[in-house]
C-alpha positions as CSV (number, residue, x, y, z in Angstrom):
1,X,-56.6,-15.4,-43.4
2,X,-57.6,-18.0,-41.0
3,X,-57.8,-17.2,-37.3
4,X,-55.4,-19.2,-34.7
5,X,-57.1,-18.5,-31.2
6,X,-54.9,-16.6,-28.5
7,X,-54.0,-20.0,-26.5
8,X,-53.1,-21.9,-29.4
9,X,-50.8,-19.0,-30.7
10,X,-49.2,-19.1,-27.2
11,X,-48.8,-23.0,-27.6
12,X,-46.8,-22.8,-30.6
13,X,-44.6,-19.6,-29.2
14,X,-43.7,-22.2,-26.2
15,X,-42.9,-25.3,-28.5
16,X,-41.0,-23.5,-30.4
17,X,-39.1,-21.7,-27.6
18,X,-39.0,-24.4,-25.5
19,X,-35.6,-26.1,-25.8
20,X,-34.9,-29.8,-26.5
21,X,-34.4,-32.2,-24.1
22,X,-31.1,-34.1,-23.9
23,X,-31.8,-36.8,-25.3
24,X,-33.9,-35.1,-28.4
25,X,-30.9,-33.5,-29.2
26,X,-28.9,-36.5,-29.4
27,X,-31.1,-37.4,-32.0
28,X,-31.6,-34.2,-34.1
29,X,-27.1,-34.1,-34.0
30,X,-27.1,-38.0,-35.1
31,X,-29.7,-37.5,-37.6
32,X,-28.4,-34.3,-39.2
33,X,-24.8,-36.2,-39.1
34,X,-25.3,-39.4,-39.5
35,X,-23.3,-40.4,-42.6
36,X,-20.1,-38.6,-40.9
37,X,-20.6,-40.2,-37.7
38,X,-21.1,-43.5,-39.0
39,X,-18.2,-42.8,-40.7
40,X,-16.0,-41.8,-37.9
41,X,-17.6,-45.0,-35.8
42,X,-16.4,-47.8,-38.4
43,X,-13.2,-46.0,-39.0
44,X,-12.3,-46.2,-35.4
45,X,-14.0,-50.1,-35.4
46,X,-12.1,-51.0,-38.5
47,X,-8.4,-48.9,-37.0
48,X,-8.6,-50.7,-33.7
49,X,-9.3,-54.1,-35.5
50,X,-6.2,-53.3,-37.8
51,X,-4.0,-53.0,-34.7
52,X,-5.3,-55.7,-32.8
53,X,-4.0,-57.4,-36.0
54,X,-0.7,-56.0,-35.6
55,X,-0.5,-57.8,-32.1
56,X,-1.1,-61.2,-33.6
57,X,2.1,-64.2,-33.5
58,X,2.0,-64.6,-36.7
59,X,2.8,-60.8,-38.0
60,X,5.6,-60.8,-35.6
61,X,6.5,-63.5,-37.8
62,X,6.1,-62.1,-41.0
63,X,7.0,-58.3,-40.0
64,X,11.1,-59.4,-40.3
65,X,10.5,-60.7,-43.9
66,X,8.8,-57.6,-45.0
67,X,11.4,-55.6,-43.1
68,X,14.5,-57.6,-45.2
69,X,12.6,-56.8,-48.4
70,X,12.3,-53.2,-47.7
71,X,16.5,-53.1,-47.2
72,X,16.5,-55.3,-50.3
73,X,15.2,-52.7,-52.1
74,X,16.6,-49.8,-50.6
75,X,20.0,-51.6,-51.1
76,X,19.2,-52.0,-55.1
77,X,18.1,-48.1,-55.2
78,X,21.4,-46.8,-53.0
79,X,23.1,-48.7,-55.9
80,X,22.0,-45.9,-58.4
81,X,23.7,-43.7,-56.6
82,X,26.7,-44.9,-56.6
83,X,27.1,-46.9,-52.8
84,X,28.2,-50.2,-52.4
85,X,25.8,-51.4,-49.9
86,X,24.7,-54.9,-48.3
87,X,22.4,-56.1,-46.7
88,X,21.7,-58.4,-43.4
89,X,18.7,-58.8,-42.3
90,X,16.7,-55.9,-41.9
91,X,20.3,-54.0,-41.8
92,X,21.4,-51.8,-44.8
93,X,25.1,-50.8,-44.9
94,X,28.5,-49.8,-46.4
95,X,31.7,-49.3,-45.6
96,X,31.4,-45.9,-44.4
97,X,27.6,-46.2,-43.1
98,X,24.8,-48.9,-41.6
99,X,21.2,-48.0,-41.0
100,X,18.5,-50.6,-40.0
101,X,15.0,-50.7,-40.6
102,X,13.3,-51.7,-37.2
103,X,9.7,-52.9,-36.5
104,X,8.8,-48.8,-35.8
105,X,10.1,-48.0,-39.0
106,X,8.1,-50.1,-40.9
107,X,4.7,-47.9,-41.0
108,X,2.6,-50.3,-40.3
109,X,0.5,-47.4,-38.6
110,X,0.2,-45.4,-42.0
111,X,-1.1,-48.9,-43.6
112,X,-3.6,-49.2,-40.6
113,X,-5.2,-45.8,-41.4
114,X,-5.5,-46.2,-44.8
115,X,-6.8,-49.3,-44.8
116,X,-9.4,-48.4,-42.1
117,X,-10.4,-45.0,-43.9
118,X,-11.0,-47.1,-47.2
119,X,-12.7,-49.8,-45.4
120,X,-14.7,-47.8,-43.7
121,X,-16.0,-45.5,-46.3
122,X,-19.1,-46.0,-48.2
123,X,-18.2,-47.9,-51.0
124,X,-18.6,-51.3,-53.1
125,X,-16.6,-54.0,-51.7
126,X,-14.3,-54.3,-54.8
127,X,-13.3,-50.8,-54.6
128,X,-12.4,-51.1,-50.7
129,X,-10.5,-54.2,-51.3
130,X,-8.6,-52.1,-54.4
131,X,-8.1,-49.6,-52.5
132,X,-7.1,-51.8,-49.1
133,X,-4.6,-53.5,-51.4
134,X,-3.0,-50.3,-53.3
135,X,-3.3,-48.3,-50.4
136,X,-0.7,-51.2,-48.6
137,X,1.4,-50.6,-52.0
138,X,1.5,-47.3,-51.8
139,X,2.8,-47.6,-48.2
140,X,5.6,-49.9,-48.8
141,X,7.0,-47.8,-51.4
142,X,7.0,-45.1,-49.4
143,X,8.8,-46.8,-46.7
144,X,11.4,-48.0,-49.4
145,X,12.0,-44.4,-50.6
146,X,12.2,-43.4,-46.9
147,X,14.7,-45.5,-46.0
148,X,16.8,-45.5,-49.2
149,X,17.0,-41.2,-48.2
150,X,17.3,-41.8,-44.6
151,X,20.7,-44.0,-46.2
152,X,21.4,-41.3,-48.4
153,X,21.3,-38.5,-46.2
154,X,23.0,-40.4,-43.4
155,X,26.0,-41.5,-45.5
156,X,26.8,-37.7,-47.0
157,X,25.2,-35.7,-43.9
158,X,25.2,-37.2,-40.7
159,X,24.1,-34.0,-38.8
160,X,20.8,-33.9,-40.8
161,X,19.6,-37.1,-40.8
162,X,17.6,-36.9,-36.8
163,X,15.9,-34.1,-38.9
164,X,14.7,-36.2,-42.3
165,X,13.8,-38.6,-39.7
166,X,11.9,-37.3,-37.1
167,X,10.6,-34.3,-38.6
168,X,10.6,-34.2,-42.9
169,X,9.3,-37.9,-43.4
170,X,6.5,-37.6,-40.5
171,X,5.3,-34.9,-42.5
172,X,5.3,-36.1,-45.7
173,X,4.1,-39.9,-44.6
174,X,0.9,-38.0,-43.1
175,X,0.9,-35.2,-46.4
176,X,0.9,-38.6,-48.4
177,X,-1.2,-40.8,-46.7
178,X,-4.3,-38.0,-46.7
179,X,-3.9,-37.2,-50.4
180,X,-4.0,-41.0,-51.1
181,X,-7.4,-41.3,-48.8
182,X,-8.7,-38.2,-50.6
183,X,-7.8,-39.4,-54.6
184,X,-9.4,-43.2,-53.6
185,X,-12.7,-41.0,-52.3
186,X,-12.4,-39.3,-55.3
187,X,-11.9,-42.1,-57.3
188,X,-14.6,-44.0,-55.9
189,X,-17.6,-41.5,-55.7
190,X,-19.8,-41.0,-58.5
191,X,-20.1,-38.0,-60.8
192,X,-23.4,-36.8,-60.9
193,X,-23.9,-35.2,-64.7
194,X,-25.6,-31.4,-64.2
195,X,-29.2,-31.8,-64.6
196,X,-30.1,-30.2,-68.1
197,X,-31.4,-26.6,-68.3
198,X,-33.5,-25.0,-70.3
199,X,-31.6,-23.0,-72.3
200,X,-29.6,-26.1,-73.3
201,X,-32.7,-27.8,-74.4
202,X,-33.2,-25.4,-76.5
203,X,-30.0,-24.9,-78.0
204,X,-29.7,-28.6,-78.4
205,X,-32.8,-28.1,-81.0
């Protein structure tokens, strides 16, 4: 066994009970993290840019068509059940009921996020634009299902509908929205294949 001399035995002790400076420990949390933080840091890049989007002339222009076509929609679906509703403008009604899809009902937000967690994970750029495009898919039919039971529920029970509003299809738009995120990572990482073991070597012979 080799033999460390008394000072330099000390030396070591110190370094390694010395602590880390600041700035040292930056490092050692970015490096040990660094694929979630860059992560978190394009996400937020990529969410912002989405919204700054959002602020633009020309979706303020386009935001009423897409809002028409959801109550288009809705309209055809309310239809199955039996209502006899219209539809003006972004405005859904019957005779006995009227609801209206405004600009804050058109979850724009739940597009952002997707759209900036797809974007923003590692991934080729076809999948992120697949998964940018189905993930604003997946949004507007969820808006048109929220709406057509927002309709539904309005029409045959008034009282519950601040409830399914406010409270039910928050929850499920952010229950949905995750899931989504989490099946396109899924879909989009690679399986690695179990390296093969002995013992199936051998029963392979």
């Amino acid at each position: 066994m080799p033999h460390v001399p008394p000072k330099a035995k000390d030396r070591a002790a110190t370094a390694k009970s010395s602590p880390l400076a600041p700035r040292q420990r930056l490092g050692k949390w970015w490096r040990e993290g660094r694929p979630v933080h860059l992560f978190i840091l394009k996400f937020i890049g990529v969410l912002v840019a989405l919204h700054a989007i959002t602020l633009l002339p020309l979706f303020d222009r386009v935001l009423p068509i897409y809002l028409h076509g959801v109550a288009v929609v809705a309209a055809g679906l309310t239809h199955c059940f039996g209502e006899s509703t219209t539809v003006t403008g972004a405005m859904l009604h019957s005779p006995t009921y009227a609801i209206t899809v405004a600009p804050s009902c058109s979850a724009v937000e739940l597009a952002c996020y997707i759209g900036a967690a797809v974007i923003a994970f590692p991934s080729p750029w076809r999948a992120k634009a697949s998964g940018f495009f189905l993930g604003i898919c997946f949004v507007a039919v969820l808006n048109v299902l929220r709406v057509t039971s927002l309709f539904l529920v309005g029409a045959h029970a008034r009282a519950a509908f601040e409830v399914a509003h406010e409270d039910v299809w928050a929850v499920l738009l952010i229950i949905a929205s995750t899931l989504f995120v989490a099946g396109w990572i899924a879909w989009v990482t690679p399986r690695k294949t179990p390296a093969a073991t002995e013992t199936d070597e051998y029963a392979a012979e």
